[in-house]
C-alpha positions in Angstrom: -25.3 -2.8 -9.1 -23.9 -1.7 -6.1 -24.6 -3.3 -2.3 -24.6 -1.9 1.1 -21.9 -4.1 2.1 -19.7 -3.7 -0.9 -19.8 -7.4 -1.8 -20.9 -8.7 -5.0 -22.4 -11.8 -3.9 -20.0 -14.4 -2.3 -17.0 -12.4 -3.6 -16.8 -10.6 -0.5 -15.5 -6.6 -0.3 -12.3 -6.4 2.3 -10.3 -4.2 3.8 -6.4 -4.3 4.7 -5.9 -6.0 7.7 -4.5 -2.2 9.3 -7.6 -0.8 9.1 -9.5 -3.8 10.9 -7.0 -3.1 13.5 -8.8 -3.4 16.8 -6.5 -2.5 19.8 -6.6 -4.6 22.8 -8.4 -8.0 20.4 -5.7 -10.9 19.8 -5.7 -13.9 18.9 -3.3 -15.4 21.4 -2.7 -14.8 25.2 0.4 -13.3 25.6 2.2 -12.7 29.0 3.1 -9.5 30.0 6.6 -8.7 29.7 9.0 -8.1 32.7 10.8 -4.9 32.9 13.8 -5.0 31.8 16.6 -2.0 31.1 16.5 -1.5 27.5 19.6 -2.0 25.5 18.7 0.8 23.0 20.6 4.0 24.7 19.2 7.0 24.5 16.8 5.6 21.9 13.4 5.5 23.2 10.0 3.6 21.4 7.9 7.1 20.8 4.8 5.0 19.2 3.0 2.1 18.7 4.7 -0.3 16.6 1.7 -0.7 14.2 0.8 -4.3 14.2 -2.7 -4.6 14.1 -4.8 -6.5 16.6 -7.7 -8.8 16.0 -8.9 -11.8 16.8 -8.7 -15.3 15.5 -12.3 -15.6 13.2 -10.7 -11.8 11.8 -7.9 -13.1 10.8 -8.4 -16.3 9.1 -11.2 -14.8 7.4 -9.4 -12.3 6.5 -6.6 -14.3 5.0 -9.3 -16.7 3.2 -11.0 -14.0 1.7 -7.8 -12.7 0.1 -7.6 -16.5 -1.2 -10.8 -16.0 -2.7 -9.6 -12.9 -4.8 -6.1 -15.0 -6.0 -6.3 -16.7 -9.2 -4.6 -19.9 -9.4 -3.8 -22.8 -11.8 -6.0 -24.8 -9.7 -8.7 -22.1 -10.6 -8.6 -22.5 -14.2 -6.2 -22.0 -17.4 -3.5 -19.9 -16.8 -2.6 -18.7 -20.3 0.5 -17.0 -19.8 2.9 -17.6 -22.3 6.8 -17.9 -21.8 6.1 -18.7 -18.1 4.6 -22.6 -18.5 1.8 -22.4 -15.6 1.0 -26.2 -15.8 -0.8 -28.5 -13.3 1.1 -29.5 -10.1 0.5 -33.2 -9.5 -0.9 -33.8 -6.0 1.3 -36.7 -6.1 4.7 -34.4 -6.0 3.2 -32.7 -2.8 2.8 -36.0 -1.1 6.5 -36.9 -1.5 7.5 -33.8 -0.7 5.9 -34.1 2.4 7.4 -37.3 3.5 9.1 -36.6 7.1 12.4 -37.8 5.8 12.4 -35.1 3.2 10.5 -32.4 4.8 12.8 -32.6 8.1 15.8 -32.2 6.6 18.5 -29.9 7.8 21.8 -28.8 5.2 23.6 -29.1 8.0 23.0 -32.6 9.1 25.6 -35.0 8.9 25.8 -36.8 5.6 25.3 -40.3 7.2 22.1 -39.3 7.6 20.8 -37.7 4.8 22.0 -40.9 2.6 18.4 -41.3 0.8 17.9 -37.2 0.0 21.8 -37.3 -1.5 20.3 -40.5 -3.6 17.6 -37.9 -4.7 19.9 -35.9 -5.7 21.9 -38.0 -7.5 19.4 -39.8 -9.4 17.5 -36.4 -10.7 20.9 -35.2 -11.8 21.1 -38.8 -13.7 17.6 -37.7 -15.4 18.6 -34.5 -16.5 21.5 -35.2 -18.0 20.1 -38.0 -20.0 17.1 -36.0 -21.4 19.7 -33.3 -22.3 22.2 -35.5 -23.2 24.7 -33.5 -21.7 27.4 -34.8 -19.1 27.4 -32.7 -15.9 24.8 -30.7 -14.1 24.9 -27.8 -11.6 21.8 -28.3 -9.0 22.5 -25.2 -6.5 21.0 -22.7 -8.4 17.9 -21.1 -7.2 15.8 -19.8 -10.6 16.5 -19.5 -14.4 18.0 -16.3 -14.3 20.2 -17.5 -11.3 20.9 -20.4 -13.9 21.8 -18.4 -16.6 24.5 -16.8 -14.3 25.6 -20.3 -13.7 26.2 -21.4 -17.4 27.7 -17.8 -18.3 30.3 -17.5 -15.4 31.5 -21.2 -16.2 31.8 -20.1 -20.1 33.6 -17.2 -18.4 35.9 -19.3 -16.5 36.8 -21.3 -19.3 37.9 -18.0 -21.2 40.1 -17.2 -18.4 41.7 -20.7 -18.0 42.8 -20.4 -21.6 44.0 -16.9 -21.3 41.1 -15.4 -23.8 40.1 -11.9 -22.6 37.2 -12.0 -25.4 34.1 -10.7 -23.9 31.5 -9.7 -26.7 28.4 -11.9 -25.8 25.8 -12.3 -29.0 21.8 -12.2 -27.3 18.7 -12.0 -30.3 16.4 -9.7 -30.2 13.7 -11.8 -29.0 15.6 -13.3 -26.1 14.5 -12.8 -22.4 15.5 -9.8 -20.9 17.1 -11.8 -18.4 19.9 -13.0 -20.9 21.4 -9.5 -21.8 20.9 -8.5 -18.1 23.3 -11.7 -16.9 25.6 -11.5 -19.6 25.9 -7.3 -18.6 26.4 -8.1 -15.0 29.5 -10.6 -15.7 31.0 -8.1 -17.6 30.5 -9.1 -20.9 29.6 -6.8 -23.9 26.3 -7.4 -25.3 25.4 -7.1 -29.0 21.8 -7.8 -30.4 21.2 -10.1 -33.2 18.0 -8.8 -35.3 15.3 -11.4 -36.5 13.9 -12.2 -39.7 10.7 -11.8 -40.6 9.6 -15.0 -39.8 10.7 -14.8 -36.2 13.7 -17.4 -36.4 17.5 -15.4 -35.9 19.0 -13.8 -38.7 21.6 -16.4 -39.1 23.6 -13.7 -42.3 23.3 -10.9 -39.4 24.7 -13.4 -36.7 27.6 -14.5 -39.2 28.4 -10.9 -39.5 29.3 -10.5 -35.9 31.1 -13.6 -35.4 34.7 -13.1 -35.2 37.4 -13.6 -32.4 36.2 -11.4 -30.2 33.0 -13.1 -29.5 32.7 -14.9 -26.0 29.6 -16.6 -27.2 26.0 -16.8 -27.8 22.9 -16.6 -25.3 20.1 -18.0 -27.6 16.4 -19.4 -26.4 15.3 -22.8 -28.1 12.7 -23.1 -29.0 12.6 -19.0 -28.7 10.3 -17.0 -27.1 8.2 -16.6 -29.9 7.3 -20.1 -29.8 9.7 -20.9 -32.5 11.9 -23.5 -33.1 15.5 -22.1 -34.1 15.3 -24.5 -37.8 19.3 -23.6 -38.0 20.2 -24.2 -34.4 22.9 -26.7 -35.1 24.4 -24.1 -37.9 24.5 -21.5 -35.2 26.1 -23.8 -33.0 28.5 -24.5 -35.4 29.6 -21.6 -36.4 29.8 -20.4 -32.5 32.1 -23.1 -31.5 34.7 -22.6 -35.0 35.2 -18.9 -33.8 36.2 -20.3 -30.5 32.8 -18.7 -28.9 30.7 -21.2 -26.6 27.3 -21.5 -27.0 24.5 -21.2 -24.0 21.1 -22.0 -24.8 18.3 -20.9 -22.4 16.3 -23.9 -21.4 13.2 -22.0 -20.2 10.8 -23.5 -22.7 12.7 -26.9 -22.9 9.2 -28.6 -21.5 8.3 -28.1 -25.5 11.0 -30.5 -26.7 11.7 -32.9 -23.8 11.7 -36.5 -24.5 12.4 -35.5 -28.3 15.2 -33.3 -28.8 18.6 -33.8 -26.7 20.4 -30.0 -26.8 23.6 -31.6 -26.3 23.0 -32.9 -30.0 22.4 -29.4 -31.3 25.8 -28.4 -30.0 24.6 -26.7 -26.8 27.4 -25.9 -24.1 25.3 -25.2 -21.3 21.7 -24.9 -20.4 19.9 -23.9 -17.5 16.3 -25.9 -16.9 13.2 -24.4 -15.4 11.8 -27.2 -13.3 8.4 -25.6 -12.4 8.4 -25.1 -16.2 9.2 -28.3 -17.7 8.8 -30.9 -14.3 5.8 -29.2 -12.8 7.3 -27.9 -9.8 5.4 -24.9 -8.2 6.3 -22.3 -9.8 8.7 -20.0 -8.0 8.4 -22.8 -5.2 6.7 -20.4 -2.4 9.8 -18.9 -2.0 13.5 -20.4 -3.8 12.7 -22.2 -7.4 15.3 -24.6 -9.0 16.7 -23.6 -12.0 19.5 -26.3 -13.0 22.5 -26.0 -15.5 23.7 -28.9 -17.8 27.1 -28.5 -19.1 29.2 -30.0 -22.1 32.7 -31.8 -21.6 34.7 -28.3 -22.4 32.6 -26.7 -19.9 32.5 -29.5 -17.0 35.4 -28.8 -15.2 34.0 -25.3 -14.5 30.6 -26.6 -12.9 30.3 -24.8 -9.4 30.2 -26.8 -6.4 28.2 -28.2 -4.2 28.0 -31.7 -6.3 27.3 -35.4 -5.1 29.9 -38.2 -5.6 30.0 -41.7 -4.8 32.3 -42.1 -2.3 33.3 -45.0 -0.3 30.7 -45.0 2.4 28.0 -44.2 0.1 26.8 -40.8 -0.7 29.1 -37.7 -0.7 28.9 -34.4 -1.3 31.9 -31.9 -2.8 31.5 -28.7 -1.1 34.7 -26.9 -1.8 35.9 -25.7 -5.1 39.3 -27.4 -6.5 41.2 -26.9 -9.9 39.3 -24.7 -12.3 35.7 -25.4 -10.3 33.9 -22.1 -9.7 32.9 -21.6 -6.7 29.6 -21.9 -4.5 26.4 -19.7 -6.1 24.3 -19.8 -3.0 24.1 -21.3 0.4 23.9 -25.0 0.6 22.8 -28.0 -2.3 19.5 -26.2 -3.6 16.2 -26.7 -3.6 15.7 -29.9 -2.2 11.5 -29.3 -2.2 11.8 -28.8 -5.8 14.2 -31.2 -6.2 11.4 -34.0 -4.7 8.5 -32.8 -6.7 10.8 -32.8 -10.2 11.8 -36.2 -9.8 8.6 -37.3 -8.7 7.3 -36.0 -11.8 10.2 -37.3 -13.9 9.4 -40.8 -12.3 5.9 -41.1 -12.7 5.7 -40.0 -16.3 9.1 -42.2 -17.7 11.0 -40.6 -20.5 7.8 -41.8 -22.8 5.4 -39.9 -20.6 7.1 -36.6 -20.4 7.9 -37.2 -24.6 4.0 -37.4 -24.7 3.5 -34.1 -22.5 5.9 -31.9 -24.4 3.6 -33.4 -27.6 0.7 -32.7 -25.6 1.6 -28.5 -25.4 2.6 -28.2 -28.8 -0.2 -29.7 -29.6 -2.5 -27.3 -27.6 -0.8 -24.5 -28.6 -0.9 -25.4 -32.3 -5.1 -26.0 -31.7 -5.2 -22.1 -30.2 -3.0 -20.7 -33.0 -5.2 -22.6 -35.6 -8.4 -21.8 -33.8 -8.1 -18.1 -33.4 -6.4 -17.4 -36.6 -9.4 -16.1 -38.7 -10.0 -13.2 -35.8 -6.5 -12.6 -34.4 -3.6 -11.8 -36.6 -0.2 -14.6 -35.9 2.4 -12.9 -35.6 4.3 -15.2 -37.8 3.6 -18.0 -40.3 3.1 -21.6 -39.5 3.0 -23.9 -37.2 4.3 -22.9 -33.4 6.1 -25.0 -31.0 4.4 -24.7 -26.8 2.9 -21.2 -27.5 1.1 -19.0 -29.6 1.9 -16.1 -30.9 -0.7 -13.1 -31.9 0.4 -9.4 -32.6 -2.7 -6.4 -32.3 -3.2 -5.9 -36.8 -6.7 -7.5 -36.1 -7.7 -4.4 -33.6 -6.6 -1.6 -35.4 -9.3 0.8 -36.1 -11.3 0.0 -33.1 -9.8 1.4 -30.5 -9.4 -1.3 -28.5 -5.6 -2.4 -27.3 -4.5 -5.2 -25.9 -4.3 -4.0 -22.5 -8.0 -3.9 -22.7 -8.5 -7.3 -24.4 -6.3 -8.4 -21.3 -8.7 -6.4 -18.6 -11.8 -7.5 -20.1 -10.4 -11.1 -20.1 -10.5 -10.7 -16.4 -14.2 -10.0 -16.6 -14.5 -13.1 -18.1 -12.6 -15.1 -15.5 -9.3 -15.4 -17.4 -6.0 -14.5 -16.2 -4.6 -12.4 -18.8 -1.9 -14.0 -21.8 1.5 -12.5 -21.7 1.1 -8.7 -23.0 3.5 -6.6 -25.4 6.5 -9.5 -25.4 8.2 -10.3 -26.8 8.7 -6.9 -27.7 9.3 -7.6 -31.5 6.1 -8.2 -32.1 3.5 -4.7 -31.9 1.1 -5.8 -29.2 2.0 -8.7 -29.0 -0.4 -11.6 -27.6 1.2 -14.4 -26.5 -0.4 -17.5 -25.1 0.3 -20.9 -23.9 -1.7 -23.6 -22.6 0.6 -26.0 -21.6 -0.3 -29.5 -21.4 -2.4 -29.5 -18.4 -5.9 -28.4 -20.4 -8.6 -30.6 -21.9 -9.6 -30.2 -25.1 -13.2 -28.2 -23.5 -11.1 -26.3 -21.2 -9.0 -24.9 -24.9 -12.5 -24.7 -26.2 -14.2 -22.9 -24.0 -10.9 -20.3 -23.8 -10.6 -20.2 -27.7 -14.7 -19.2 -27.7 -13.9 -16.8 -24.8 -11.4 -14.9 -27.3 -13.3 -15.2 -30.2 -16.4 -12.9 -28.5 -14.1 -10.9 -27.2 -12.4 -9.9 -30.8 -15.8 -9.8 -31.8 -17.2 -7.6 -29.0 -14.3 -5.3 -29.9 -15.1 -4.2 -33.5 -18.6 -3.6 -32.8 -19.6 0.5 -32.8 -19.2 1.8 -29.2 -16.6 -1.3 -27.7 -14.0 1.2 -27.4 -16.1 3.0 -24.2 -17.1 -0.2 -23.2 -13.5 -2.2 -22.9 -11.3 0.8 -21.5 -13.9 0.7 -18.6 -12.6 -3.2 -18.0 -12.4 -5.1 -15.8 -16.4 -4.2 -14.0 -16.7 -7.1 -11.8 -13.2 -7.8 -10.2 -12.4 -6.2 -6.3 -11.2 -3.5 -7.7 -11.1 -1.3 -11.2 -8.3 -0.7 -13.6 -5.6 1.6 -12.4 -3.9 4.5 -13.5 -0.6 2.2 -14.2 1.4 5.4 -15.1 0.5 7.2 -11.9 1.2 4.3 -9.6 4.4 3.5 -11.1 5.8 6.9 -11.1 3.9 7.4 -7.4 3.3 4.3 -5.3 2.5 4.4 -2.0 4.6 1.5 -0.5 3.4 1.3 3.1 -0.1 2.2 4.5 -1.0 5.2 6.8 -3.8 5.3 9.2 -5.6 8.5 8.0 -4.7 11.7 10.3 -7.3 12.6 12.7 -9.1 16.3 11.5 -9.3 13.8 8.3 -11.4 11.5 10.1 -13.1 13.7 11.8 -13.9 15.5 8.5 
């Protein structure tokens, strides 16, 4: 159906805010400027600058109908697996908002920013008790920023012993992140293959171990929502070649509260906080991704840190010894920093033990509940997220691209599509522990009518023309990766006038 107004209903149809431009409206009164000599030379202004103008109902309902057309985890499930899109506690946004928080300024003295320092401080205590490890890194700003953390300290320990070793050991599976750190530090990066059950070939990974090897860059559980069964072996065997071994906390939220890494021989770990402590995720802007270290790797842990000092609170902002240096401006993100420890408070260690339980055991319902139509990709249970490849659709002609756009229809954000890329179309989905047991339901008997819809005699016509009822169609992804227009044109003039 198709309306004069091009809205379907109360999802209304709207236009970029350019082409509501509507010279001469504003929402403000503005005084005119004086003249003044420009400072520009010989450079003159030959046009318009190309703001567009319109007044104040324009733009707010411009901006709130672009709300309307965002999906949210406020919305409903957000089934993305490997990313962890749980439920932000409105509680963590009311401390975060508290004027002695939210006012802050780095550059304020430190006498009076004694209570934020004591933030600090104490989320750094609950970190490294849940990971059981005995120094933390806070400044940096994401996981992969983290992971750059961890692997320049490993990489600073080399150098303080003199090792030039520089071969870096990344599975198959891992995040694309991992082999893209390590690369940038220069280290050499060699790929460990996995066995058929999804775990690391630990005979392949003995194979490459020798003195050469810098270390490991492994993901526990992995990212085919695996536990590593021979994690502390790896370890092991890391740390007797002389190697150090990073593991990538971004799915630690599976195991908090019941596995410590430090006693599966980890050397340093970065931590996800929107992932595991229900910050926002990306934070609007900075995240927090911070990086617990063992004792070999502690006196490598980049500044800025806070100490106890005489007078109270302290903060270490310069490097000293074999310290690395700052990674970014400032302490971190001290609005992620609130809403983690709010979160870390308000659950106690038996609370977030319980929530970890709570997404395996979601993830294990899915998996068990969608078996019979959609193919796992391996045996067994799963740990935070499950796992499909695309067996069950061969024949039909439906990929899972279109499973994806028609799930869209259906008033789903899409799972996580073709990754991790060992897996052929790979579905992978996790519900974290933010969803009822009718909200899994209702998502499990979304998929299931899908799958079905799919092997029925004309679906393949019918699911490449997905999504129907979003703003806009599917795209030609090729052609607007290889062509996109990056900045809008107001359309030349014989073209309107055509």
């Amino acid at each position: 159906m198709t309306t004069f107004t091009g809205n379907r209903g109360l999802a209304q149809e709207e236009a970029l805010i350019f082409e509501q431009d509507s010279p001469g409206h504003s929402g403000v009164d503005l005084p005119a400027l004086p003249h003044t000599k420009t400072r520009l030379g010989t450079v003159k202004k030959r046009t318009k600058i190309g703001l567009p103008g319109l007044s104040e109902p324009q733009i707010v309902r411009h901006y709130t109908r672009l709300s309307q057309k965002n999906y949210a985890i406020d919305a409903g499930l957000y089934p993305l697996g490997s990313c962890t899109m749980k439920h932000n506690p409105r509680l963590n946004e009311k401390a975060v908002r508290m004027p002695g928080f939210a006012d802050l300024h780095p550059l304020q003295p430190i006498a009076t920013v004694q209570g934020a320092l004591q933030l600090i401080d104490q989320l750094a205590h609950w970190l490294k008790t849940l990971t059981g490890m005995p120094a933390v890194a806070l400044s940096p700003a994401a996981g992969a920023h983290g992971e750059y953390c961890g692997m320049i300290a490993i990489r600073a320990a080399l150098e303080a012993r003199g090792d030039k070793r520089r071969k870096v050991l990344v599975p198959e599976s891992a995040h694309g992140t991992n082999p893209a750190t390590a690369a940038a530090l220069g280290f050499e990066v060699e790929s460990i293959p996995a066995t058929e059950d999804g775990h690391v070939d630990l005979a392949a990974l003995k194979a490459k171990l020798g003195p050469d090897v810098a270390g490991i860059m492994l993901t526990n559980p992995n990212t085919c929502g695996l536990f590593e069964r021979d994690i502390k072996t790896i370890a092991d065997a890391v740390h007797e070649v002389g190697g150090f071994f990073y593991c990538d906390g971004a799915n630690f939220n599976a195991i908090v509260g019941r596995v410590r890494p430090a006693d599966l021989g980890v050397d340093a770990m970065h931590i996800n906080l929107h992932k595991t402590f229900s910050t926002p995720h990306g934070g609007g802007g900075p995240g927090a991704g911070p990086v617990v270290f063992s004792d070999k790797l502690a006196p490598y842990v980049p500044v800025s840190w806070v100490v106890h000092g005489k007078n109270g609170f302290d903060l270490v902002e310069h490097a000293s010894g074999d310290a690395v240096g700052r990674l970014k401006a400032f302490h971190g993100q001290m609005g992620m920093f609130v809403r983690a420890l709010t979160y870390m408070l308000s659950h106690g260690n038996d609370g977030l033990r319980q929530a970890s339980s709570d997404a395996v055991l979601g993830a294990n319902y899915i998996l068990a509940s969608l078996s019979d139509v959609l193919h796992p990709a391996f045996p067994g249970p799963c740990m935070h997220e499950a796992l499909f490849d695309d067996s069950s659709l061969k024949g039909t002609g439906v990929t899972t691209l279109d499973i994806a756009k028609a799930m869209l229809d259906e008033g789903y954000h899409p799972m996580t599509m073709y990754f991790p890329l060992v897996v052929h179309g790979a579905m992978l989905i996790e519900p974290t522990e933010s969803e009822s047991k009718d909200s899994l339901d209702k998502f499990i008997g979304t998929m299931r009518d899908l799958v079905r819809r799919a092997k029925l005699p004309g679906a393949e016509e019918e699911f490449h023309a997905a999504p129907r009822l979003t703003p806009r169609r599917r795209l030609d992804e090729t052609a607007a990766a290889r062509k996109p227009v990056l900045r809008w044109r107001p359309p030349a003039l014989d073209q309107a006038a055509e």
